[in-house]
C-alpha positions as CSV (number, residue, x, y, z in Angstrom):
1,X,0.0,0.0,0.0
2,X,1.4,2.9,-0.6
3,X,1.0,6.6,0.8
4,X,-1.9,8.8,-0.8
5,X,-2.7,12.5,0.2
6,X,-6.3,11.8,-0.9
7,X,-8.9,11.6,1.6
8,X,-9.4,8.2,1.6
9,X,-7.6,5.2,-0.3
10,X,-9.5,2.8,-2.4
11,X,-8.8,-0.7,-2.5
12,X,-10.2,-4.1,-3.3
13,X,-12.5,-4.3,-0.7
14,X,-13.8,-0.9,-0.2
15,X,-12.9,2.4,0.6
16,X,-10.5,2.8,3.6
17,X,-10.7,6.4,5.9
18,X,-7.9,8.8,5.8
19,X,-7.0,7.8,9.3
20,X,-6.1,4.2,8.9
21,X,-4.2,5.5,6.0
22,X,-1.9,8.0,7.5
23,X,-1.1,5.6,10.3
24,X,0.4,3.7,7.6
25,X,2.1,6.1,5.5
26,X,3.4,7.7,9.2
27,X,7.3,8.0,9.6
28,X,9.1,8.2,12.5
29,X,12.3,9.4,13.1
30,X,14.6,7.1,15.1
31,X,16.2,8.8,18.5
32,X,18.2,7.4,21.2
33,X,17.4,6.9,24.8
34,X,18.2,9.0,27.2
35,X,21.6,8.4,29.2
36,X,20.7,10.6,32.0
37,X,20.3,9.2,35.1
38,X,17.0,9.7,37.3
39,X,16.9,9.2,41.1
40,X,13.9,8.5,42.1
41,X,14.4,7.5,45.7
42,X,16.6,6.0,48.2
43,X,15.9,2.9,50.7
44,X,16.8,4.9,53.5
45,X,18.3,8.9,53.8
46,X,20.5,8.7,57.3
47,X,22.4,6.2,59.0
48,X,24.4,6.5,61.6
49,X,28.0,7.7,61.6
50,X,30.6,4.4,61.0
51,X,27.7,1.8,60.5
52,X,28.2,-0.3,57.4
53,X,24.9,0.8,55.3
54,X,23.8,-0.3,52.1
55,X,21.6,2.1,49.8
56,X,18.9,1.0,47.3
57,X,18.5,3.5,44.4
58,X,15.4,3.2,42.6
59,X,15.2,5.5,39.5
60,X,15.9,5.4,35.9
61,X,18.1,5.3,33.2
62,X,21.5,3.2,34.9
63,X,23.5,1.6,32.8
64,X,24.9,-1.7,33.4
65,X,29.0,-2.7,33.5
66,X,28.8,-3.7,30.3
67,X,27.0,-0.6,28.0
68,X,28.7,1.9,30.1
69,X,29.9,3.1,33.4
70,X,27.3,4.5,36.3
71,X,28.8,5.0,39.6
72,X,28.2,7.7,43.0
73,X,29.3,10.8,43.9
74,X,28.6,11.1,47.6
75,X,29.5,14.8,48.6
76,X,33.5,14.8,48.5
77,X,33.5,11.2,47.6
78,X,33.8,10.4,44.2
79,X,33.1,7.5,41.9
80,X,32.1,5.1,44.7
81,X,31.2,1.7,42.8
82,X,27.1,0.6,42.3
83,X,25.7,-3.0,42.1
84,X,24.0,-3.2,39.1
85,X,20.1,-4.4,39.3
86,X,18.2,-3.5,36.7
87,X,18.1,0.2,34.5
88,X,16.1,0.9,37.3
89,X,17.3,-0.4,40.9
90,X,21.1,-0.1,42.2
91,X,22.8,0.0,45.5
92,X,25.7,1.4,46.9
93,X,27.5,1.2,50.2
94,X,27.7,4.7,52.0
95,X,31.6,5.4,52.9
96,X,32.8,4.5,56.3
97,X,34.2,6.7,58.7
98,X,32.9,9.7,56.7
99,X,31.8,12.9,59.0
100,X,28.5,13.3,60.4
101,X,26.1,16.1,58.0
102,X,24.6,16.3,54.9
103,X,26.1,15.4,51.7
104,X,24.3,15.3,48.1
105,X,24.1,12.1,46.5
106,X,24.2,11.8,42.6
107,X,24.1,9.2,40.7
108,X,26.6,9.1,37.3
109,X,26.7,8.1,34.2
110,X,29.7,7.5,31.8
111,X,28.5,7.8,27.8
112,X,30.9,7.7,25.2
113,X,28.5,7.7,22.5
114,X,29.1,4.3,20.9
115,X,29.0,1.7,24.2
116,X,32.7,1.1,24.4
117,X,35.3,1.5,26.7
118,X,37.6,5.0,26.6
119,X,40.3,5.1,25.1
120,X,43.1,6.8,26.8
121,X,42.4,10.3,27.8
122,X,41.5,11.0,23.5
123,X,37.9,9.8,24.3
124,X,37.1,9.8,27.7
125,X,33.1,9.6,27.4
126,X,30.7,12.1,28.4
127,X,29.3,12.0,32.2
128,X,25.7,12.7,33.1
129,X,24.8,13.6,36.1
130,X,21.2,12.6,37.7
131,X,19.2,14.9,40.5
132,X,20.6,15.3,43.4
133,X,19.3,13.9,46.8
134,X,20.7,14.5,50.3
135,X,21.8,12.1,52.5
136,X,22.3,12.8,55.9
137,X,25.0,11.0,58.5
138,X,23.9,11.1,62.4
């Protein structure tokens, strides 16, 4: 079948609306995902200070080990290491020893536009950053 700009297109079994027709003839234009990250909420917000704690992450748009890189920045602390879930569930383990306060908590991902590993410091991927949630140590 091919496109028409008529109102309706006429076939071997009747006339068909111009609505069926320009589902049909419809193009869509291919786009890819998104590779920001999305938090959308934490198992728990506060532990206390030099407990070992592990966080759930529940949110969007994580990439596993193999497609990319996602890890944490936790205030100061950079690139603390996830387990990897699902795209939309990951955990870390909140630092030990770290200072009782407030730090943000984003979650990061490492894109280098073709789901391969960097090469070098010539193509070092692109990061994207998620929202930012606070966590708080008592």
């Amino acid at each position: 079948m091919s496109c028409t700009r008529d109102s309706s297109y006429q076939n071997a079994h009747g006339t068909i609306p111009n609505t069926i027709v320009a589902k049909r003839c419809r193009k869509y234009k291919a786009f890819l995902p998104s590779f920001t990250p999305t938090i959308f909420s934490f198992s728990i917000t506060t532990s206390p200070y030099n407990q070992p704690t592990v966080v759930q992450i529940s949110g969007s748009n994580f990439l596993p080990p193999v497609y990319g890189l996602t890890y944490i920045n936790f205030g100061i602390y950079k690139q603390i290491p996830i387990v990897f879930y699902s795209s939309f569930n990951i955990s870390f383990s909140v630092p030990l020893r770290i200072l009782p306060g407030s730090y943000v908590v984003q979650v990061v991902n490492v894109y280098n536009s073709n789901f391969s590993p960097a090469v070098n410091q010539s193509y070092p991927g692109n990061l994207n950053y998620s929202n930012s949630i606070t966590y708080t140590i008592t």
